[in-house]
Jmol script that loads the backbone (N, CA, C; Angstrom):
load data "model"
ATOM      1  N   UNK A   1       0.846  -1.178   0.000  1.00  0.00           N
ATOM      2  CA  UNK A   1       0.000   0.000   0.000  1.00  0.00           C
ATOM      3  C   UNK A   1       0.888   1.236   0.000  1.00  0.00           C
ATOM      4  N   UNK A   2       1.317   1.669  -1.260  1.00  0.00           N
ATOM      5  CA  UNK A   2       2.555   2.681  -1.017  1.00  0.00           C
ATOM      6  C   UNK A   2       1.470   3.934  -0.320  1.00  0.00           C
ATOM      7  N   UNK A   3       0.449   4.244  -0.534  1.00  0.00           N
ATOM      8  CA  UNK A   3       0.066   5.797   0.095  1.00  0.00           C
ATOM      9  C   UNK A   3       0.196   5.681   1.865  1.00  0.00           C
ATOM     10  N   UNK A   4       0.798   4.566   2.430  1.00  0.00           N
ATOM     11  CA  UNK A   4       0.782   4.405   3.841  1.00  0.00           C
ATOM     12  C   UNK A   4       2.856   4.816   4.052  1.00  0.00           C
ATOM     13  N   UNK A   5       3.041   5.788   4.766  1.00  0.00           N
ATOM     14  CA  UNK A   5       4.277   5.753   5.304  1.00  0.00           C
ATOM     15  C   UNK A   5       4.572   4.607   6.279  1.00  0.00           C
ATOM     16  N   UNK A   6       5.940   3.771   6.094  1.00  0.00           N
ATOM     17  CA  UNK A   6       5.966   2.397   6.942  1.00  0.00           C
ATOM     18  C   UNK A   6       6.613   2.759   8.048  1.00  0.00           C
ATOM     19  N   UNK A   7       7.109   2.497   9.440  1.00  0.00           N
ATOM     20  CA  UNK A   7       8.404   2.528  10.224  1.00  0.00           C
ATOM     21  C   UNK A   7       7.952   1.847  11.156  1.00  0.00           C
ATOM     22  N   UNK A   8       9.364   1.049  11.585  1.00  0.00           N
ATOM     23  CA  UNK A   8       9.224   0.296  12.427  1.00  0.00           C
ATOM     24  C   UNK A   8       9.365   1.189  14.378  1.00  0.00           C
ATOM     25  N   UNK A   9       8.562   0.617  14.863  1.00  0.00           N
ATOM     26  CA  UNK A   9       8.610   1.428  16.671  1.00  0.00           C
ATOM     27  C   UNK A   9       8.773   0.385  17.620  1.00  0.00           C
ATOM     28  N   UNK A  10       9.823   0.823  18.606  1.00  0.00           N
ATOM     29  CA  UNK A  10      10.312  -0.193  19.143  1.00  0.00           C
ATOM     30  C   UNK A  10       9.370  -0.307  20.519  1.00  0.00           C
ATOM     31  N   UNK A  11       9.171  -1.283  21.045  1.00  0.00           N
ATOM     32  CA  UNK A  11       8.755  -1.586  22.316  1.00  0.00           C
ATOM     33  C   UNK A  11       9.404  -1.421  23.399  1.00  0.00           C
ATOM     34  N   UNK A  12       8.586  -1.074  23.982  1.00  0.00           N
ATOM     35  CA  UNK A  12       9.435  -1.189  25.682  1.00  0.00           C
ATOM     36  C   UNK A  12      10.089  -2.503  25.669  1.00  0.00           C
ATOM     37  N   UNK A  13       9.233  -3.792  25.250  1.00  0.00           N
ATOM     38  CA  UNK A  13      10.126  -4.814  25.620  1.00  0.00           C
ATOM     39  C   UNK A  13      11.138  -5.402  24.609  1.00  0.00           C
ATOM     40  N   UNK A  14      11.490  -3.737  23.348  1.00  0.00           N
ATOM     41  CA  UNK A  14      12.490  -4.344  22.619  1.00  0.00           C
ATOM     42  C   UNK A  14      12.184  -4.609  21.439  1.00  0.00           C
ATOM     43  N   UNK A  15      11.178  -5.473  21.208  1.00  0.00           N
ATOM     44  CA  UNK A  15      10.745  -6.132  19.502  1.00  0.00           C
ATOM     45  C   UNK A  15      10.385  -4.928  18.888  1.00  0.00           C
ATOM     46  N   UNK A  16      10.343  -5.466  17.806  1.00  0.00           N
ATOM     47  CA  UNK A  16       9.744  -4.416  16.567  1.00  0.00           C
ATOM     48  C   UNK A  16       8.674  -3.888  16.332  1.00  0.00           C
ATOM     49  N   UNK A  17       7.691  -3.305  16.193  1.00  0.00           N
ATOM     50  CA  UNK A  17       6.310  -3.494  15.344  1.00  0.00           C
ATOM     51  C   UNK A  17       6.179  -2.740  14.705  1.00  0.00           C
ATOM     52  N   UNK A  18       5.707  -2.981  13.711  1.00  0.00           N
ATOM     53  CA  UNK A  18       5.519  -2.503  11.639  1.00  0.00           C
ATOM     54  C   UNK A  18       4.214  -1.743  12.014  1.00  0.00           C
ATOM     55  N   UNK A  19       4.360  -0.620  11.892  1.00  0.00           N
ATOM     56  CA  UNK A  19       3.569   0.698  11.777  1.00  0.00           C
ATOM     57  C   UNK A  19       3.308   1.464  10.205  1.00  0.00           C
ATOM     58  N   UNK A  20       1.942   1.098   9.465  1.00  0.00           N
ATOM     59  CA  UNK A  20       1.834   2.280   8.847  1.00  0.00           C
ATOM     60  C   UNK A  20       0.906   3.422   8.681  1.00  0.00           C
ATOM     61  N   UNK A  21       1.008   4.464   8.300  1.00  0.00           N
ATOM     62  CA  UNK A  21       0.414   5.823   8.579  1.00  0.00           C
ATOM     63  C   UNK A  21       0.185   6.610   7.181  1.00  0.00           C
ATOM     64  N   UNK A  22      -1.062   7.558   7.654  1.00  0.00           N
ATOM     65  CA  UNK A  22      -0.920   7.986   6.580  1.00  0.00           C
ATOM     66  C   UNK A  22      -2.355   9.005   6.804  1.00  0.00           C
ATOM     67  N   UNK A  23      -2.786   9.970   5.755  1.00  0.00           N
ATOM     68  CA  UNK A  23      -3.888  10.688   6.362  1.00  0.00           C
ATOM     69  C   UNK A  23      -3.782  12.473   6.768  1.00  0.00           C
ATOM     70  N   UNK A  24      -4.076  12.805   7.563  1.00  0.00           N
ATOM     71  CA  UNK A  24      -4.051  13.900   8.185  1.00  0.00           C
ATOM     72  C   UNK A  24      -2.937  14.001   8.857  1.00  0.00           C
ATOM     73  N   UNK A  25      -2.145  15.330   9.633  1.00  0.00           N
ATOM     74  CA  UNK A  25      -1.442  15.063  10.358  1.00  0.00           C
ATOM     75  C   UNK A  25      -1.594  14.917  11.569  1.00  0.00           C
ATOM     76  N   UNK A  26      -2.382  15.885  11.549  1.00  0.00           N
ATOM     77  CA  UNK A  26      -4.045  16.456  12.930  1.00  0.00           C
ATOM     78  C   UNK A  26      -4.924  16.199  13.142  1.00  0.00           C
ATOM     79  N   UNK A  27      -5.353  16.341  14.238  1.00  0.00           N
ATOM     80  CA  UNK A  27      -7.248  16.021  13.956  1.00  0.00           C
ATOM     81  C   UNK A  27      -7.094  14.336  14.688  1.00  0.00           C
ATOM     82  N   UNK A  28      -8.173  13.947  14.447  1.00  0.00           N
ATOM     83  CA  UNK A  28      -9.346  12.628  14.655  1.00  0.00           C
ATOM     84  C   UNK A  28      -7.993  11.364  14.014  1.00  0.00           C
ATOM     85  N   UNK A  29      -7.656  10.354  14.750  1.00  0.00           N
ATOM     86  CA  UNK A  29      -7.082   9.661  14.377  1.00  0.00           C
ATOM     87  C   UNK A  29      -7.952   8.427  14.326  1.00  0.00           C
ATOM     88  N   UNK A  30      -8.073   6.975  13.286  1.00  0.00           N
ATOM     89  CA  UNK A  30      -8.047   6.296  13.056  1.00  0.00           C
ATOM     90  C   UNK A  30      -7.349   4.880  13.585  1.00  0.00           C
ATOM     91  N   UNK A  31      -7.404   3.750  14.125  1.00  0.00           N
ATOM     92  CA  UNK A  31      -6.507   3.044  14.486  1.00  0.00           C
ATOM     93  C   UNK A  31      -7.287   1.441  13.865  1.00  0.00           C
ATOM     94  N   UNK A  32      -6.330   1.499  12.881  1.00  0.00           N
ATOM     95  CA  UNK A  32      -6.922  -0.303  11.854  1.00  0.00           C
ATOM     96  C   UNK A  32      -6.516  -1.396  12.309  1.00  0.00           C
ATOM     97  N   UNK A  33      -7.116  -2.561  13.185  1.00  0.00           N
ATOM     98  CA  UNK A  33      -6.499  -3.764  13.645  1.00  0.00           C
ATOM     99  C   UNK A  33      -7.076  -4.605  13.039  1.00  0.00           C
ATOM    100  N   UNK A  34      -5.803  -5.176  12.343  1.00  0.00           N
ATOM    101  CA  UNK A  34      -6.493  -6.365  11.753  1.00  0.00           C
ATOM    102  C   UNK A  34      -6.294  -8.174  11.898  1.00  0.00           C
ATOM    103  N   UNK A  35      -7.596  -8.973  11.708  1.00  0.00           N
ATOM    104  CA  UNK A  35      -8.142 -10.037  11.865  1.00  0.00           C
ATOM    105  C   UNK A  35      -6.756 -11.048  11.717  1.00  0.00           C
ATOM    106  N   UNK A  36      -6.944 -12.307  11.689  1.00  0.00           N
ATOM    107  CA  UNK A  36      -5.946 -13.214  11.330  1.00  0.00           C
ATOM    108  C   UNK A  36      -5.176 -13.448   9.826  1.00  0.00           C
ATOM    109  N   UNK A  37      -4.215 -14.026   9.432  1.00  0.00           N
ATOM    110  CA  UNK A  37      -3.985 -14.270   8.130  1.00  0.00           C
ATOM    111  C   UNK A  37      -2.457 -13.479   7.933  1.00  0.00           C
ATOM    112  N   UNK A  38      -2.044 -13.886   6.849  1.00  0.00           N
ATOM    113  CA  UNK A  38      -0.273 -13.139   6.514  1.00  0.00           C
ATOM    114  C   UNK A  38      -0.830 -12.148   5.875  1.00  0.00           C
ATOM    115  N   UNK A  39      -0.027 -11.218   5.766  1.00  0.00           N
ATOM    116  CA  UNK A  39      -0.268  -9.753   5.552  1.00  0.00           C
ATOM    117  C   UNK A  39      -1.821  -8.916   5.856  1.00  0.00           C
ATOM    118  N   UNK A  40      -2.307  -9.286   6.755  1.00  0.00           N
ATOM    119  CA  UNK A  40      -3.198  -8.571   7.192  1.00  0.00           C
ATOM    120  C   UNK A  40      -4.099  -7.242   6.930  1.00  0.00           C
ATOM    121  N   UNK A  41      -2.601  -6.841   7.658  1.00  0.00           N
ATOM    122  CA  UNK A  41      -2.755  -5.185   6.895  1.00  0.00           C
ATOM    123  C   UNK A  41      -3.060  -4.751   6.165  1.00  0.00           C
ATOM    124  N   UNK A  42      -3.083  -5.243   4.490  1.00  0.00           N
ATOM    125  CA  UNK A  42      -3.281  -5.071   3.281  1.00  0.00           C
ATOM    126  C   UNK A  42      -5.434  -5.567   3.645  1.00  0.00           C
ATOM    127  N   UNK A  43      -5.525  -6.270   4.691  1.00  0.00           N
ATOM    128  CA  UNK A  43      -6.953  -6.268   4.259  1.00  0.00           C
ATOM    129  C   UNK A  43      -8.119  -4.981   4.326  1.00  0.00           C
ATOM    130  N   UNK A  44      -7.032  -3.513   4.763  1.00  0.00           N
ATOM    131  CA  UNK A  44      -7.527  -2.085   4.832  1.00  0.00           C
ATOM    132  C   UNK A  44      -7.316  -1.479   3.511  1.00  0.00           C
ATOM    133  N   UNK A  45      -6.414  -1.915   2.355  1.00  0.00           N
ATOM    134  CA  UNK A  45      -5.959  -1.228   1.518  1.00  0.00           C
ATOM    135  C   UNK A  45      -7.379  -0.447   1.080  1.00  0.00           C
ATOM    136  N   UNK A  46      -8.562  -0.848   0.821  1.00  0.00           N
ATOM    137  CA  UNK A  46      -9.968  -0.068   0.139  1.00  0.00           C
ATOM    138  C   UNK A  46     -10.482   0.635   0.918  1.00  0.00           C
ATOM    139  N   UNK A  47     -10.047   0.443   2.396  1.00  0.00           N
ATOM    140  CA  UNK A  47     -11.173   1.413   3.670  1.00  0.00           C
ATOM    141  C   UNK A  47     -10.332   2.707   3.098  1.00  0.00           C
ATOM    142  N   UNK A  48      -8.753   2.654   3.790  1.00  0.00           N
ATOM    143  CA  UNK A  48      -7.666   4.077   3.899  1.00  0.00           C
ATOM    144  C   UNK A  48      -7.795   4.775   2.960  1.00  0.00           C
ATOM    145  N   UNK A  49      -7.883   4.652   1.785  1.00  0.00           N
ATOM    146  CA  UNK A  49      -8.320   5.803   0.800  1.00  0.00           C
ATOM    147  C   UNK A  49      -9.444   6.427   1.105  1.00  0.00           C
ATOM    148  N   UNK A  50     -10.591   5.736   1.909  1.00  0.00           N
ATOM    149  CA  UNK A  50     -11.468   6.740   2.214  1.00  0.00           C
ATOM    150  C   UNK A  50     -11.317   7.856   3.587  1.00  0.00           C
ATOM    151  N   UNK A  51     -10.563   6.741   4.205  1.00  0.00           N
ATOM    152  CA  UNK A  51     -10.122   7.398   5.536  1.00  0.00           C
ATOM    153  C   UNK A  51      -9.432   8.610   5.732  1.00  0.00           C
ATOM    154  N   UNK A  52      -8.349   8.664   4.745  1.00  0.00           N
ATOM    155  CA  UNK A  52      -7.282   9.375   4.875  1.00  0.00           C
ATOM    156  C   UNK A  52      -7.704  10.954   4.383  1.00  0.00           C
ATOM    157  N   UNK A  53      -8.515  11.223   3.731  1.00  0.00           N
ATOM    158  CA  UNK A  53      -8.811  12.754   4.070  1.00  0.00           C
ATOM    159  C   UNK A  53      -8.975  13.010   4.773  1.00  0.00           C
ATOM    160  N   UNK A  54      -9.539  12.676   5.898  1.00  0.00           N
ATOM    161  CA  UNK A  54     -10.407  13.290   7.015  1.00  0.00           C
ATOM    162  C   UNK A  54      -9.478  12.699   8.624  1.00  0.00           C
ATOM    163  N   UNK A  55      -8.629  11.848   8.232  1.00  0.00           N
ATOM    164  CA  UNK A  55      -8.506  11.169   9.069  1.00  0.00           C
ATOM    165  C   UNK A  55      -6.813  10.798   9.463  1.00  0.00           C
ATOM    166  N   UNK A  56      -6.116  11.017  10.512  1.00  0.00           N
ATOM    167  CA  UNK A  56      -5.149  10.167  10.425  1.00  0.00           C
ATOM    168  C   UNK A  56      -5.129   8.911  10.663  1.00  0.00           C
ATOM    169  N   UNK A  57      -4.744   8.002   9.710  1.00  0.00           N
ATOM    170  CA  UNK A  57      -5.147   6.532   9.686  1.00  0.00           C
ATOM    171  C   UNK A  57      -3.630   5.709   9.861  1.00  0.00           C
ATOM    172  N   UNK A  58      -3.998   4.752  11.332  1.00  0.00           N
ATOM    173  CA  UNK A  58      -2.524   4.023  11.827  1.00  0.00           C
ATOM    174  C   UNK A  58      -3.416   2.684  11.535  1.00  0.00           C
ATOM    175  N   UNK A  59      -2.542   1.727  10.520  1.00  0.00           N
ATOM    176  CA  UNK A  59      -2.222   0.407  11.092  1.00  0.00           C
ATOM    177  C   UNK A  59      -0.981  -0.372  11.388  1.00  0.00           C
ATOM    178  N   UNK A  60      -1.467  -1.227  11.666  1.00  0.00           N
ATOM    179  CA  UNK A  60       0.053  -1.947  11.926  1.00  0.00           C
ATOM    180  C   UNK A  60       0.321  -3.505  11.852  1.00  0.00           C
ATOM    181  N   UNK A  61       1.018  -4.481  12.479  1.00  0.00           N
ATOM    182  CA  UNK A  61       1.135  -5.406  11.733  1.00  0.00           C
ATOM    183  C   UNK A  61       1.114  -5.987  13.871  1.00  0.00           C
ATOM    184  N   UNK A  62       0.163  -6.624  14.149  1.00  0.00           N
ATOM    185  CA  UNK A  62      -0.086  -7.134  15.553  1.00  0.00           C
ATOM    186  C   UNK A  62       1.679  -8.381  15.876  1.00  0.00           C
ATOM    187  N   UNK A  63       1.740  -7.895  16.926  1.00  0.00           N
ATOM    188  CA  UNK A  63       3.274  -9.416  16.826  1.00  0.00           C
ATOM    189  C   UNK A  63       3.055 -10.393  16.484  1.00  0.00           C
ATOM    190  N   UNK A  64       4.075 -11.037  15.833  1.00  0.00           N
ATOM    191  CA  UNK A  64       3.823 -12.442  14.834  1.00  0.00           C
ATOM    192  C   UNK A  64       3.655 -12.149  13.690  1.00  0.00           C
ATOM    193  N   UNK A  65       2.748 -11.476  13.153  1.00  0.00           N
ATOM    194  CA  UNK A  65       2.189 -11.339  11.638  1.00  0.00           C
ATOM    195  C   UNK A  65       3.087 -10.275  10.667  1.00  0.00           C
ATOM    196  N   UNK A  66       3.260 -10.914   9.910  1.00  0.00           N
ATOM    197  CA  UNK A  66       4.664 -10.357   8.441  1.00  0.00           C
ATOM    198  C   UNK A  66       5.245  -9.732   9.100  1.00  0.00           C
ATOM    199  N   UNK A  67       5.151  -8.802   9.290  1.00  0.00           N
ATOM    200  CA  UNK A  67       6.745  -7.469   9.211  1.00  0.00           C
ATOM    201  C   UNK A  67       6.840  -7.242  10.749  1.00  0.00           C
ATOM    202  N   UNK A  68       6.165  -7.518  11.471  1.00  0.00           N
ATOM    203  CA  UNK A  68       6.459  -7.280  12.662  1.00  0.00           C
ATOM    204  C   UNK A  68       7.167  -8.682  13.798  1.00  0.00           C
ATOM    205  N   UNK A  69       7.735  -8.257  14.714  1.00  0.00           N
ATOM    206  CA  UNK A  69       8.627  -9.325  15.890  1.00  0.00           C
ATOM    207  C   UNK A  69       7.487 -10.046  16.622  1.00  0.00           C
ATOM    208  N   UNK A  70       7.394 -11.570  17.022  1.00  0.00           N
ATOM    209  CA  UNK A  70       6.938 -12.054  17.732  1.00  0.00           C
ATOM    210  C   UNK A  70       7.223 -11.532  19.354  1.00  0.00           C
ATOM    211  N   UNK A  71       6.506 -12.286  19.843  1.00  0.00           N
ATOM    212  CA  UNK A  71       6.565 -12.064  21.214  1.00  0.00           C
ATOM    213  C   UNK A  71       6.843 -13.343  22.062  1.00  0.00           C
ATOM    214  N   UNK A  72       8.097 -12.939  22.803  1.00  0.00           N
ATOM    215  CA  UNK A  72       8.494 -14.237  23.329  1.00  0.00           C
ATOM    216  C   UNK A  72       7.381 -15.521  23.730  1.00  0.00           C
ATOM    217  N   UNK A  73       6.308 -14.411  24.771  1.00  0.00           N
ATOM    218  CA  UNK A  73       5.290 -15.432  25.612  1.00  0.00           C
ATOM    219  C   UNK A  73       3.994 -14.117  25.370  1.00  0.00           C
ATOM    220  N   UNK A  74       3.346 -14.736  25.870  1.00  0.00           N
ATOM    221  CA  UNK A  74       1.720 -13.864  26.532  1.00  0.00           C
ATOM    222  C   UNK A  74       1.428 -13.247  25.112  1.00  0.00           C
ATOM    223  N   UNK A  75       0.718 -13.791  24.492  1.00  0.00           N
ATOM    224  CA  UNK A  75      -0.014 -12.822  23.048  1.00  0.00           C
ATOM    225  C   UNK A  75      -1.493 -13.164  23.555  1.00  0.00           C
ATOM    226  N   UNK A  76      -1.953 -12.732  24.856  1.00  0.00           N
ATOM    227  CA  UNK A  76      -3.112 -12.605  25.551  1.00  0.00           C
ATOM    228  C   UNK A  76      -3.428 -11.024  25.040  1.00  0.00           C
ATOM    229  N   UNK A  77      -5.211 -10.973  25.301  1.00  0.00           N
ATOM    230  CA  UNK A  77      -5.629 -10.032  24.760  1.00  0.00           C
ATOM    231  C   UNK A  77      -5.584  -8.855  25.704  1.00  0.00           C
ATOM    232  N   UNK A  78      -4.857  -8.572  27.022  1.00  0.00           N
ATOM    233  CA  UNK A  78      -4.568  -7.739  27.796  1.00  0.00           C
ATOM    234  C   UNK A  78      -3.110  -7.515  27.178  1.00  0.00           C
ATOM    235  N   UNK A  79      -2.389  -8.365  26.804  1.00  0.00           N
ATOM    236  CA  UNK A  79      -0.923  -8.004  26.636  1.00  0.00           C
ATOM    237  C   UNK A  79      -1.163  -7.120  25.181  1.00  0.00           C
ATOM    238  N   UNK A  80      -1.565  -8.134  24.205  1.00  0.00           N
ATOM    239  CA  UNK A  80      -2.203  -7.073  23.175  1.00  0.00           C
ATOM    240  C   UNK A  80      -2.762  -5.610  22.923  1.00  0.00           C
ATOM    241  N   UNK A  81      -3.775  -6.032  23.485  1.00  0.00           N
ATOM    242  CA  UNK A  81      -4.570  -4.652  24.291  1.00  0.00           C
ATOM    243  C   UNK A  81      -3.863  -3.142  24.785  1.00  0.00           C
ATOM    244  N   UNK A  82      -2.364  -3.799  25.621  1.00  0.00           N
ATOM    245  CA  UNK A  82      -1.326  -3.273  26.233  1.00  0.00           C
ATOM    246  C   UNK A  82      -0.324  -2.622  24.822  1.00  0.00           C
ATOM    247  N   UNK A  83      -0.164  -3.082  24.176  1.00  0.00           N
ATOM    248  CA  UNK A  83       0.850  -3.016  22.584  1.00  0.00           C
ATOM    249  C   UNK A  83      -0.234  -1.875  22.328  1.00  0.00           C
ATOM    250  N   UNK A  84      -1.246  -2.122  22.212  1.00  0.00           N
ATOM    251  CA  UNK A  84      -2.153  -1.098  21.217  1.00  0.00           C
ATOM    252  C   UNK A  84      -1.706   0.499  22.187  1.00  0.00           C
ATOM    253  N   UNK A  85      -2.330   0.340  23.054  1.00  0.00           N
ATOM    254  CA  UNK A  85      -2.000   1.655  24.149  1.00  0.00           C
ATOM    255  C   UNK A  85      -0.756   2.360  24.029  1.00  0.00           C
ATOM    256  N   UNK A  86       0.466   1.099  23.715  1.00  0.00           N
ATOM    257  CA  UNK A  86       2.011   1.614  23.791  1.00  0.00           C
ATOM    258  C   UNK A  86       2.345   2.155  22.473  1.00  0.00           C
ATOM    259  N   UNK A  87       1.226   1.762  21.429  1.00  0.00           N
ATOM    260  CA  UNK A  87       1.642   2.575  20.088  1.00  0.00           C
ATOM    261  C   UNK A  87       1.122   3.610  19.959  1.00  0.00           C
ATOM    262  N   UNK A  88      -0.132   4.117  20.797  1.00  0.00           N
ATOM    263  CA  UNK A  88      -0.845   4.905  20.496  1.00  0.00           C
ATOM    264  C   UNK A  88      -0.022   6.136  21.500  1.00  0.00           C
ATOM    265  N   UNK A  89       0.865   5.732  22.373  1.00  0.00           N
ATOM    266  CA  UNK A  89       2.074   6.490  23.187  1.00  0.00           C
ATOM    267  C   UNK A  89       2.455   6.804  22.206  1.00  0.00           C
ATOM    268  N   UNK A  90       3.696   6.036  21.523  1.00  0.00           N
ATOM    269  CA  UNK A  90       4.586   6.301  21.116  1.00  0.00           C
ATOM    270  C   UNK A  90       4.168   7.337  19.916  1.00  0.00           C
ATOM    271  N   UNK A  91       2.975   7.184  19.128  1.00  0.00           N
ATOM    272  CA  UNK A  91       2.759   8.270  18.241  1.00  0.00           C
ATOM    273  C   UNK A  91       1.912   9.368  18.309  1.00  0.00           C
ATOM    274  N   UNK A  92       2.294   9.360  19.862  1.00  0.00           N
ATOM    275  CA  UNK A  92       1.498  10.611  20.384  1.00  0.00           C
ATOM    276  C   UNK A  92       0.084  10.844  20.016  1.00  0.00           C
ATOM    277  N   UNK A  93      -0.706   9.373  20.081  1.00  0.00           N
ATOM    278  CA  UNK A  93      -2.001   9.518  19.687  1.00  0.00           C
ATOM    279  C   UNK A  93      -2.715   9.408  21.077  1.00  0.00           C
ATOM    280  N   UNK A  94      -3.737  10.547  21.605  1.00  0.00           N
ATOM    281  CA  UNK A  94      -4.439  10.381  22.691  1.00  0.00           C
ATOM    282  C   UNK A  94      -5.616   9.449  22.804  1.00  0.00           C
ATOM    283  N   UNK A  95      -6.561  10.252  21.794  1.00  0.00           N
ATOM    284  CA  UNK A  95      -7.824   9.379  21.461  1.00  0.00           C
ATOM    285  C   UNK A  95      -7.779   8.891  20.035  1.00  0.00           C
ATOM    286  N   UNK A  96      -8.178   7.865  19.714  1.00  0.00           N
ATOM    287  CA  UNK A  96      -8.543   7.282  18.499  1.00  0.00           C
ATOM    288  C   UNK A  96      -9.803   6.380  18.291  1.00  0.00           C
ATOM    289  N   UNK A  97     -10.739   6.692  17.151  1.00  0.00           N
ATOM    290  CA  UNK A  97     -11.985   5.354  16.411  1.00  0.00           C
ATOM    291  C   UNK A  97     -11.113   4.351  16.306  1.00  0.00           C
ATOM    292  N   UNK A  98     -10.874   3.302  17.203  1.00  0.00           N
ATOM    293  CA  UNK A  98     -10.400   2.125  16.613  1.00  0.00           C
ATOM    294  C   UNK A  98     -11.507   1.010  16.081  1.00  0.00           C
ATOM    295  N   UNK A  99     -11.060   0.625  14.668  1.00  0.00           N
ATOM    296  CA  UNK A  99     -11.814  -0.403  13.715  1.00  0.00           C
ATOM    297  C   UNK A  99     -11.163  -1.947  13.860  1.00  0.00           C
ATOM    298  N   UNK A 100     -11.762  -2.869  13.951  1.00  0.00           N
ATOM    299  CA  UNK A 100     -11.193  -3.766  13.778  1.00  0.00           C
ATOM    300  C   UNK A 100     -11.810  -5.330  12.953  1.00  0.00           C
ATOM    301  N   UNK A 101     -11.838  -5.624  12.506  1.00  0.00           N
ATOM    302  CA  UNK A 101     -12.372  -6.599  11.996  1.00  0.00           C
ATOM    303  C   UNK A 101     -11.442  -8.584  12.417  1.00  0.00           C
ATOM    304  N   UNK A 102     -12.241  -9.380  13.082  1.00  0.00           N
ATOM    305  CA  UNK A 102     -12.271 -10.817  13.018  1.00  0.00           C
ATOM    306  C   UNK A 102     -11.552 -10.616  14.565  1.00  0.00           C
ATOM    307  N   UNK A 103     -10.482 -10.917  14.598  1.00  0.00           N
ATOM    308  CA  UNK A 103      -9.484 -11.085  15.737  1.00  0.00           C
ATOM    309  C   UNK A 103      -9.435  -9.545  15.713  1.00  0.00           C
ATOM    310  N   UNK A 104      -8.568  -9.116  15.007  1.00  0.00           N
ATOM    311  CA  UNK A 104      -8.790  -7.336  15.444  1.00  0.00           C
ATOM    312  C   UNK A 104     -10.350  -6.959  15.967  1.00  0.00           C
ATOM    313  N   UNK A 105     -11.482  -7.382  15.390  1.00  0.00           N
ATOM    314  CA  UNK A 105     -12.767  -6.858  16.249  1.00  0.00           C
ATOM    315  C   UNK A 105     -12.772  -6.940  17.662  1.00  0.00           C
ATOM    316  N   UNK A 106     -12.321  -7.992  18.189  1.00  0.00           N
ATOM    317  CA  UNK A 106     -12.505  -8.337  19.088  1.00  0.00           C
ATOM    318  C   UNK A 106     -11.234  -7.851  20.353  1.00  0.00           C
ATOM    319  N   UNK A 107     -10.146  -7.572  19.736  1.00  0.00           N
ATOM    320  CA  UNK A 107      -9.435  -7.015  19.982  1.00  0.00           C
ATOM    321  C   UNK A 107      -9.345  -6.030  20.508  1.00  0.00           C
ATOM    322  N   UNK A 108     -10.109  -5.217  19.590  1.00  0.00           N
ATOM    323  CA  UNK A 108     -10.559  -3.913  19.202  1.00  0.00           C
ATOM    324  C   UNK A 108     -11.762  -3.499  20.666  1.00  0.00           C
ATOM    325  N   UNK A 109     -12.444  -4.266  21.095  1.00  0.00           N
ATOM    326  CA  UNK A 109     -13.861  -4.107  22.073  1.00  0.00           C
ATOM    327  C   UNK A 109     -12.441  -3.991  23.215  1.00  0.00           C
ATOM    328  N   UNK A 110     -11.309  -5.792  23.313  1.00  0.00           N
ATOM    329  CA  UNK A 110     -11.224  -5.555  24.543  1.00  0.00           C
ATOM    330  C   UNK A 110     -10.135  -3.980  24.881  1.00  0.00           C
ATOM    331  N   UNK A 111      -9.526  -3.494  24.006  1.00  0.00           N
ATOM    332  CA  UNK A 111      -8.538  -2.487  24.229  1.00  0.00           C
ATOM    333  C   UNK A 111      -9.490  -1.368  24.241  1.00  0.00           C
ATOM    334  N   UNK A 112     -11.178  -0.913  23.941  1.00  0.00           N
ATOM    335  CA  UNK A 112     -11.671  -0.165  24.575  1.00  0.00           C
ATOM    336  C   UNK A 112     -11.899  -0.282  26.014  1.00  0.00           C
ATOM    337  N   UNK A 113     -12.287  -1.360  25.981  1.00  0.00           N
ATOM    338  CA  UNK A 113     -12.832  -1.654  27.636  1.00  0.00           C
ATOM    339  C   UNK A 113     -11.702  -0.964  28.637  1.00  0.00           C
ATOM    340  N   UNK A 114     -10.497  -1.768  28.486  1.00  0.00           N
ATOM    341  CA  UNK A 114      -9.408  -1.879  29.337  1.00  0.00           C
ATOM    342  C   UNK A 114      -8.310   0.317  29.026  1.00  0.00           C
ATOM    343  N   UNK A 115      -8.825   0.416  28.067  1.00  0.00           N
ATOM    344  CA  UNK A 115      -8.287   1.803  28.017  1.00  0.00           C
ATOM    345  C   UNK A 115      -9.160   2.324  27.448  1.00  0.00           C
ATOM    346  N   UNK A 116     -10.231   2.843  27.953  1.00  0.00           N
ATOM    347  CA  UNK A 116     -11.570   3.635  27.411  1.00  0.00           C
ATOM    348  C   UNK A 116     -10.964   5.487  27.096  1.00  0.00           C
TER     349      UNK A 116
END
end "model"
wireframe off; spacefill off
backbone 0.3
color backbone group
């Protein structure tokens, strides 16, 4: 999806995770988690074109999946949940609509709950 800027952001606990962006610079951010399967990410390529006027739009690649570092242990949906929060630190995102579809849906409910 070249209209997405890629970079990798490191974790507190070190690993990698594959971040891409794209959209507004300001304003209302977006946050795309996506479901199971290799390259994932790419299953937003038709939403972000709509998104990205209005919107700054982050996805990323959950640990394990293509471009991003596994995780030694715990890919529980609090530890997850926890990753989402630490990216939304690191790119200085306060609030975000997070979308998620399959495993990201669900994902997606528990990282509202737990960081509303």
């Amino acid at each position: 999806m070249p209209e997405l800027r890629y970079e990798y952001v490191k974790l507190v606990s070190g690993r990698s995770l594959w971040v891409g962006e794209t959209g507004r610079a300001t304003g209302e951010a977006v946050l795309l988690v996506h479901g199971l399967g290799i390259k994932a990410h790419c299953d937003w390529r038709n939403v972000i074109p709509a998104l990205a006027p209005d919107f700054r739009v982050v996805t990323l690649d959950l640990p394990g999946f293509d471009a991003s570092e596994s995780l030694a242990k715990d890919l529980s949906f609090n530890r997850l949940a926890a990753i989402l929060d630490e990216v939304m630190c690191i790119l200085q995102i306060e609030r975000a609509h997070v979308i998620g579809h399959s495993l990201g849906g669900v994902l997606s409910l528990h990282f509202g709950h737990r960081y509303p």
